[in-house]
N, C-alpha and C positions, 0 to 999 in steps of 0.2 A: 452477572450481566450488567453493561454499563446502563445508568438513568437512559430512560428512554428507547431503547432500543427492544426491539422484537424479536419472542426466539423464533419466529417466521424470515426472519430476512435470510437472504439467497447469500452463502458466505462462496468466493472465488478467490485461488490464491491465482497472480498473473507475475509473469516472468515482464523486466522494464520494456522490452522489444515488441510488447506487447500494448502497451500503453497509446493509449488515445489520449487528444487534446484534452479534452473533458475531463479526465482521467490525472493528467499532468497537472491541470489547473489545480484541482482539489491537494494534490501532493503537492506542490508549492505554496497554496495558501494552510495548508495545516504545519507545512514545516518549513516555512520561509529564511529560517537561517540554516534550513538544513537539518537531520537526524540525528539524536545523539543514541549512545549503550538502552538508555532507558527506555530509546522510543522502539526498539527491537525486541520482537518478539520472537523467541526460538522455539522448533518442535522438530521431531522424526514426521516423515511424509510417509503415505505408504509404501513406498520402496524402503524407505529403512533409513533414508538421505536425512543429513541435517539441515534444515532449511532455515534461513532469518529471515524477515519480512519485517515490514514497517504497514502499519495499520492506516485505512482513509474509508473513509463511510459515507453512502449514498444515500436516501431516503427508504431504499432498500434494498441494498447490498453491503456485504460489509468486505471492503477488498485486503487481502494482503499482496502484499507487492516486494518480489524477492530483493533481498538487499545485494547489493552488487555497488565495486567501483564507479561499473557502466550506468545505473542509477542514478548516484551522483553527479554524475555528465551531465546527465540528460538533461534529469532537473534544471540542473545552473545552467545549459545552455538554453532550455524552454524558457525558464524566469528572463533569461538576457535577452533571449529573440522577442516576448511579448514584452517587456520594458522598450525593448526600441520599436514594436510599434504602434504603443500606448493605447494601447486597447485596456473491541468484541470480547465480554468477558469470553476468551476460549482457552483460557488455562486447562489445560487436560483435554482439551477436543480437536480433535484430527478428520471432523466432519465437512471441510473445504472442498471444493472444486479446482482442479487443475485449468489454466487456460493455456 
C-alpha cells in the first residue's frame, strides 16, 4: 500500500467518457506531459477483460481510469481548453468499482 493511503478508501475504476472536470484536473496535474508503460496498470476485470488504467487519488478515493487513445484526447484537449482560459498498492486486487 502506497505511504499514506487508507485500506478504507473507496477504490472506482471510470471509463474517460465518464470523467468530470475535477477529475480531468487531477489527471493533468499528475501527468502533465502525459502517461507513459510505467504509469499503466494492468489487471483481468470481472468479466475476464483485460483492462489498463492509469492511477489519480482523491482524499478518498483511489480512481482508475481506463487507458484509451480517446483518453489522450481528452486530456490534451482539457489541459489546452483550461490553458486558454487561464484559470493504490493493488497489485493482485480486483476489489474496484465499475462506473
Amino acid at each position: 500500500m502506497k505511504k499514506g493511503m487508507s485500506g478504507n478508501m473507496k477504490r472506482v475504476i471510470v471509463d474517460y467518457k465518464k470523467l468530470n472536470a475535477p477529475l480531468l484536473d487531477l489527471l493533468v496535474e499528475r501527468y502533465p506531459d502525459g502517461y507513459g508503460d510505467r504509469d499503466i496498470i494492468s489487471f483481468r476485470n470481472a468479466q475476464g477483460e483485460w483492462v489498463e488504467c492509469i492511477e489519480v487519488t482523491t482524499e478518498d478515493t483511489m480512481y482508475l481510469v481506463k487507458v484509451s487513445k480517446r483518453l489522450t484526447t481528452a486530456m490534451e484537449e482539457y489541459d489546452d481548453n483550461d490553458s486558454d482560459e487561464d484559470e493504490i498498492d493493488i497489485s493482485g486486487s480486483n476489489d474496484f468499482e465499475e462506473e
